[in-house]
C-alpha positions in Angstrom: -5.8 -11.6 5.9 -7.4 -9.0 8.1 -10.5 -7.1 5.9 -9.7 -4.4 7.3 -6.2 -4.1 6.5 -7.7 -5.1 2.8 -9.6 -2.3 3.1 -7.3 0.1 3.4 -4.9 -1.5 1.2 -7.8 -0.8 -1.8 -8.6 2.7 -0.6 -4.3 2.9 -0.7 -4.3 1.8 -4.0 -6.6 4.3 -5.3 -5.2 7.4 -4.1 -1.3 5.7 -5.6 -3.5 5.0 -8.7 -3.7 8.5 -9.6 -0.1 9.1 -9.2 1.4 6.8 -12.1 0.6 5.7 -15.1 -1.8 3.1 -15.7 1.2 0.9 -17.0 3.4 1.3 -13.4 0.3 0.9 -11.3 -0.7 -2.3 -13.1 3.3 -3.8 -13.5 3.9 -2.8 -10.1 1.6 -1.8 -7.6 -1.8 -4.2 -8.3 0.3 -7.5 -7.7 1.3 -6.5 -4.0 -0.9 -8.1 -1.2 -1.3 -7.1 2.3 -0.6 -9.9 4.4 -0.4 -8.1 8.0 0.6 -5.5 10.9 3.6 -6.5 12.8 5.3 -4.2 15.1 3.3 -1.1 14.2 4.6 -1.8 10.1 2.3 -3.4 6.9 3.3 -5.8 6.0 3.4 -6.6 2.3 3.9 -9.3 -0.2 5.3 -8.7 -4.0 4.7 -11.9 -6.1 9.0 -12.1 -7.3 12.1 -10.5 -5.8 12.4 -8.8 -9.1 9.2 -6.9 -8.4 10.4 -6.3 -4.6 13.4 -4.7 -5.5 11.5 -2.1 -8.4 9.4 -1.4 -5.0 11.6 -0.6 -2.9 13.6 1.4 -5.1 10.6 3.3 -6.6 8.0 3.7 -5.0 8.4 2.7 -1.0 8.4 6.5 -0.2 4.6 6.7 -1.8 3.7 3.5 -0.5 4.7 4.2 3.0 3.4 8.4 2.5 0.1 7.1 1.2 -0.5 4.4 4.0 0.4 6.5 6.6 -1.7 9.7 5.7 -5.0 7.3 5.2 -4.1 6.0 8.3 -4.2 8.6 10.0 -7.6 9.4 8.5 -8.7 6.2 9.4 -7.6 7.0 12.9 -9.2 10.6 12.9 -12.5 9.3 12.1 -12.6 6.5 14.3 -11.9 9.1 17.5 -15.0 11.8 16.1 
């Protein structure tokens, strides 16, 4: 895995960790693993379909909000 896709992936977790309780972040969002960048997307892998599924149906719009916006930080700071 690239570390600096795991980079970002931690600072991503932190921002989503303030969002939800400590009970949905741990259940749900501290078992995914980046695993790479394909086509301009993240990929990402959950450990079961089970846990895919409560993913994609809860929180892919704060995944997907949150990656993007650090990003695009990311990106801004790399161009000063």
């Amino acid at each position: 895995m690239d570390s600096n896709l795991d980079n970002i992936w931690k600072e991503v977790l932190n921002i989503i960790k303030v969002e939800l309780t400590e009970v949905s972040f741990n259940t749900w969002l501290k078992t995914i693993k980046p695993i790479g960048i394909a086509e301009n997307r993240v990929i990402l892998a959950a450990p079961n379909e089970f846990t895919k599924g409560i993913l994609e149906g809860r929180y892919l719009n704060l995944i997907k909000k949150t990656l993007l916006l650090k990003l695009l930080i990311k990106n801004t700071q790399s161009n000063l």
